[in-house]
C-alpha positions, -999 to 999 in steps of 0.1 A, spaced: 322 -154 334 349 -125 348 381 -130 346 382 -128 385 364 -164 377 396 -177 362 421 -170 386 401 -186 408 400 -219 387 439 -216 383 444 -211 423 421 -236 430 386 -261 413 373 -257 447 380 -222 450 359 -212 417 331 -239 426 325 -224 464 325 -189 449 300 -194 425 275 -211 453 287 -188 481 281 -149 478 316 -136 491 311 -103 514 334 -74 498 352 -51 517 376 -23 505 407 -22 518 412 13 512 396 41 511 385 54 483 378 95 491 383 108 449 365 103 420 396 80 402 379 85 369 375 124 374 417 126 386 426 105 357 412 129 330 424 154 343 458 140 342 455 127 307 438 157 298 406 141 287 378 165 281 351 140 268 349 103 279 322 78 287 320 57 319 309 19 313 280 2 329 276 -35 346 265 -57 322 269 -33 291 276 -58 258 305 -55 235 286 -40 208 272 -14 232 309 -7 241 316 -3 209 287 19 197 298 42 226 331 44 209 316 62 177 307 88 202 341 86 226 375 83 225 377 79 258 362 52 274 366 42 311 356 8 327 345 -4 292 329 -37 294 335 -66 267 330 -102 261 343 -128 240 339 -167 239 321 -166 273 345 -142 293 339 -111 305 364 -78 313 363 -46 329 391 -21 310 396 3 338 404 28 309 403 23 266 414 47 240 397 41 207 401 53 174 388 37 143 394 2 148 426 4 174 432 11 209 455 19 240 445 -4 270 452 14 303 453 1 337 449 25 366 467 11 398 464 24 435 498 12 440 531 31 438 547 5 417 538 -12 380 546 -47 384 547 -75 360 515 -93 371 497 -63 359 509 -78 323 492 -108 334 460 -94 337 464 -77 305 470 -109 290 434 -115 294 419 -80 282 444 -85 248 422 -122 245 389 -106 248 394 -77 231 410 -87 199 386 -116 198 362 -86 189 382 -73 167 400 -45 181 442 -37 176 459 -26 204 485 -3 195 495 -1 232 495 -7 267 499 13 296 495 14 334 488 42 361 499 44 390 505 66 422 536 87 426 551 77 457 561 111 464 533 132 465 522 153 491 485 169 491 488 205 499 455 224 501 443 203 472 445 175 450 466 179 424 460 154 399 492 158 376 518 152 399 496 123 420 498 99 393 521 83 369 520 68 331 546 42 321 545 20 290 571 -6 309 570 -17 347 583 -4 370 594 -17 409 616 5 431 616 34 411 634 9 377 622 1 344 617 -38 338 610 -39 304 583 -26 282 545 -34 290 532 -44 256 562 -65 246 557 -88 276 522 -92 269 522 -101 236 550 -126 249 522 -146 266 500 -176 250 470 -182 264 452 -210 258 423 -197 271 401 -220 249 412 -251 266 406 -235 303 371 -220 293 364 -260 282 376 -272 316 362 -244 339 323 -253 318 329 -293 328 341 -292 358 316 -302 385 329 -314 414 365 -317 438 374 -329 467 400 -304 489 434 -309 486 455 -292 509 486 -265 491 509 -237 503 479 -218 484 453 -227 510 471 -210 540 497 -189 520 498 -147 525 460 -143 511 444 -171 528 414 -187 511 384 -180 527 366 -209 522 401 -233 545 374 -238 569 350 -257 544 375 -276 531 393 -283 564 368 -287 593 390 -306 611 416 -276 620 387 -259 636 375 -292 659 409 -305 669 423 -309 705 442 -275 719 469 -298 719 466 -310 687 500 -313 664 481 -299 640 483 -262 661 520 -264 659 533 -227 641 554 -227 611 555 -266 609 565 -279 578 557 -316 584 527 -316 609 503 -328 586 528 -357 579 535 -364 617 496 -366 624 495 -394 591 522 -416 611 498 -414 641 511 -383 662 483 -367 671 494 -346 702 524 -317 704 535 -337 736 547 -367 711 558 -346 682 588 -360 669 619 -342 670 635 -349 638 605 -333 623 605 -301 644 619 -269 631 629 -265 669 624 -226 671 615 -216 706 577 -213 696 578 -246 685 595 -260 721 574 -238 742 545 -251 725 557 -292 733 566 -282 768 535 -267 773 514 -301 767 540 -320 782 536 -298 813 496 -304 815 488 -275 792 511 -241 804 547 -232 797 565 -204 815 597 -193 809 599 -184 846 634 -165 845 629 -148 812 592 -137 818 606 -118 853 630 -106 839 602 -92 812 578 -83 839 606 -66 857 614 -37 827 578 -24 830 571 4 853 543 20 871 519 37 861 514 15 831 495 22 800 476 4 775 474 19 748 455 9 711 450 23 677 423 25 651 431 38 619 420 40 583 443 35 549 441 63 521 460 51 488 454 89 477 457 115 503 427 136 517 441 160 538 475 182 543 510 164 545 493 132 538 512 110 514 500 86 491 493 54 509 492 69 542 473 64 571 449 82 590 447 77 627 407 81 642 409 63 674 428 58 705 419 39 738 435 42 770 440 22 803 464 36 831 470 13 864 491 29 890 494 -6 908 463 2 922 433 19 906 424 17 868 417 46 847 402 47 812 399 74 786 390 74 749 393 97 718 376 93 681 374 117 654 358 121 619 376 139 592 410 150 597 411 143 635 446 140 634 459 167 656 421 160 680 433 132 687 474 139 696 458 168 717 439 144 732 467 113 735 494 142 752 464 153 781 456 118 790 486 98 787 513 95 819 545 117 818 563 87 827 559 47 833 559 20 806 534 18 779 519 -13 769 502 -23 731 503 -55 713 528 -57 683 535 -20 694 568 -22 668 544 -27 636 519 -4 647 512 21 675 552 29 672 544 37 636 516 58 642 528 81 670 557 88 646 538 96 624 518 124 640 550 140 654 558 143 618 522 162 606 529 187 642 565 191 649 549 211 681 542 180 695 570 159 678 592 158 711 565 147 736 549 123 712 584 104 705 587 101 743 560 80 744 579 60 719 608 56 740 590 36 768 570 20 743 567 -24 752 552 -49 730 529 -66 747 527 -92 720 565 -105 728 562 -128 754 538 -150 732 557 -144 703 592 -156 714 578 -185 736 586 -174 771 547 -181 776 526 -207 758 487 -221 767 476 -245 745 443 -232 746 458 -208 722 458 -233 697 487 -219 677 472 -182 675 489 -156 693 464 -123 683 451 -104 711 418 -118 703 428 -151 712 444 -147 739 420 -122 754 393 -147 748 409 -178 767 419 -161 798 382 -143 800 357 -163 777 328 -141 798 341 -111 776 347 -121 745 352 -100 711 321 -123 696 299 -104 719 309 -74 706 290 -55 672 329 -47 660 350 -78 667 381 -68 648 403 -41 631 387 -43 599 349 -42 607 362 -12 629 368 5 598 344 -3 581 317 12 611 339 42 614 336 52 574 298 44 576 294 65 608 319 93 591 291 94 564 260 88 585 234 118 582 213 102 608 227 114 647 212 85 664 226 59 643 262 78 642 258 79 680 252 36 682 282 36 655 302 54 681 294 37 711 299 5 691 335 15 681 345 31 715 333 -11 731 355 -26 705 388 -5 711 381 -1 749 384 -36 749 414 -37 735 433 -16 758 416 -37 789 421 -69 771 462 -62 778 450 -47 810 443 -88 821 470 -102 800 496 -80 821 475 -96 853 476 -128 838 515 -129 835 522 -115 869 492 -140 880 510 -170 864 546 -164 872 534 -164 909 518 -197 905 552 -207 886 572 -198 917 550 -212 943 558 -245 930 
């Protein structure tokens, strides 16, 4: 059992039971382009170390240790659990405990998890003189190469915003575990039924809500159930109120989402904010272009003027429409395509007009800035493109439109797929940002050119329909507002 296993239990029964009888797909948020064990030696100055193995045994571990000092991801076990160290000093008995973050901050949960390595690792008979995490320096720059003393930090206390929170090792020796009493539990425990928490749906939602909770995936478009950011929906459909059209009132949060979502199934099934959507509709102007992103996250930086935690953009698409005809163009890169591909975005891109992308602000805003900042040579023309940059997503967003075929989710997926369920992103190989990533690193590494070239084509499908997929919504507005003042 990994202690992975127990936070599971703690979060959720359920949650440890399906895990154990479902294999759970991995995928790495980041990528990972250095050796982490090779950068931290040569911060710490470690000449000599020895790298752990799965499955390796405490007494293996610790014959290793007559040989090493240094030991990274050393494996132990005690009373049933098992640990990863992500890196051990040892010397004669006692040992530092080191935990190697890609994070810029140390925060206090990290003593949390150390709670658990000081349980397994004293319980075979090891003193821990100290503790310490690793983390990345916020401020660091790559130039030319890697430089691995100034990427990372040491701290023996946590640290958040740049300020010490107390020291690392008195914290964790602050926490009792009864670990006994949970192992006991975790070895009975056979069988829960689901009971819905803030946990279930909170900011890492589990991924086993739709086992537990069918029901949200069968229920009516106009359920009350798809009502957003409702505290007492679940509590409205006990007292019989099945349908947004007879949600009560008193229980409504009453933001505009909420209201445009009531009118709309009071109205047959579409709201319009007529007046507002105009006057929405009205700002844009021709030619209009759609514009998307694909880009890939690197907690340590690859390439020049990267920071840590930065991003590196691979892929744009492009849709102009003058009012009249549609044009299309495309760019993706491998390595450091950075500069390909604002070369690229500058050629193709109208001088002038609106520019359309969906939750533009959080994104495509951020990434045009971005490159202006790695080529200054470009920086004015780039942030011009800034300047007549539109959301797309904000007439969903701040209920001037609302279909309840939406069913409470307003990504471009969704809506894309209700207004033309004939091209849908299911059909596609890459149906979302993250597979996208995941087919551009394995095409990035691909040695085989026809099977980079279907990686391609499958990547340039996906973001191509992004861009054409706001193509229709912008139809679909101007289409819907017309039927709004026909009436």
């Amino acid at each position: 059992m990994h202690v992975s296993d127990i936070k599971r239990f703690l979060r959720c029964p359920r949650l440890y039971q399906l895990s154990l009888e479902t294999k759970m797909e991995f995928h790495l948020y980041f990528n990972i382009s250095t050796d982490i064990d090779v950068s931290i030696a040569k911060k710490l100055n470690i000449e000599e170390y020895y790298v752990g193995i799965t499955n390796q045994e405490s007494s293996d571990t610790l014959l290793v240790a007559n040989s090493y000092n240094w030991i990274f991801k050393a494996r132990f076990s005690y009373n049933g659990l098992r640990i990863r160290v992500p890196l051990l000093y040892i010397n004669e008995g006692h040992c530092n405990v080191y935990s190697i973050l890609l994070s810029t901050q140390a925060l206090e949960n990290e003593g949390n998890n150390m709670a658990y390595t000081k349980y397994v690792l004293e319980g075979n008979g090891l003193i821990i003189d100290n503790y310490y995490i690793i983390f990345l320096n916020k401020d660091y720059t790559y130039k030319d190469k890697l430089d691995d003393k100034k990427l990372w930090i040491i701290t023996d206390c946590f640290i958040k915003n740049d300020k010490k929170m107390g020291n690392i090792k008195e914290y964790v020796d602050s926490i009792s575990l009864d670990l006994d009493d949970v192992l006991y539990q975790m070895d009975k425990y056979e069988f829960a039924l689901p009971i819905r928490t803030n946990k279930c749906t909170g900011r890492n939602r589990c991924p086993f809500f739709d086992d537990c909770f069918p029901l949200d995936k069968i229920i009516d478009d106009n359920s009350i159930l798809t009502l957003v950011s409702s505290k007492y929906k679940y509590e409205m459909l006990e007292d019989g109120i099945k349908y947004l059209k007879d949600a009560d009132l008193k229980r409504v949060e009453g933001n505009k989402v909420q209201m445009a979502q009531i009118k709309a199934d009071q109205s047959g099934g579409l709201y319009v904010d007529k007046e507002k959507l105009k006057t929405w509709l009205n700002q844009l102007e021709f030619p209009i272009s759609f514009l998307d992103f694909e880009w890939d996250l690197f907690p340590i930086p690859p390439y020049n003027d990267m920071k840590v935690m930065d991003v590196l953009l691979f892929q744009y698409s492009l849709h102009v429409y003058d009012g009249k005809n549609l044009s299309h163009y495309e760019c993706i890169g491998e390595g450091d395509s950075r500069e390909e591909i604002a070369m690229s975005l500058l050629k193709n891109i109208p001088k002038k007009g609106s520019v359309l992308a969906y939750n533009a602000a959080g994104a495509e805003k951020i990434r045009i800035k971005e490159l202006a900042n790695y080529f200054p040579q470009y920086n004015y023309e780039l942030l011009k493109i800034n300047e007549r940059l539109v959301d797309m997503a904000t007439p969903f967003i701040t209920g001037l439109v609302y279909d309840t075929r939406m069913r409470g989710s307003f990504t471009l997926n969704t809506i894309e797929n209700m207004i033309d369920n004939k091209h849908s992103y299911d059909d596609l190989e890459v149906s979302d940002g993250m597979k996208a990533v995941k087919i551009h690193r394995e095409m990035t590494n691909c040695q085989d050119e026809k099977q980079k070239q279907i990686y391609k084509k499958q990547l340039l499908e996906y973001c191509g329909l992004d861009t054409y997929s706001l193509y229709k919504i912008f139809k679909w507005l101007k289409m819907i507002l017309s039927d709004q003042n026909d009436r």
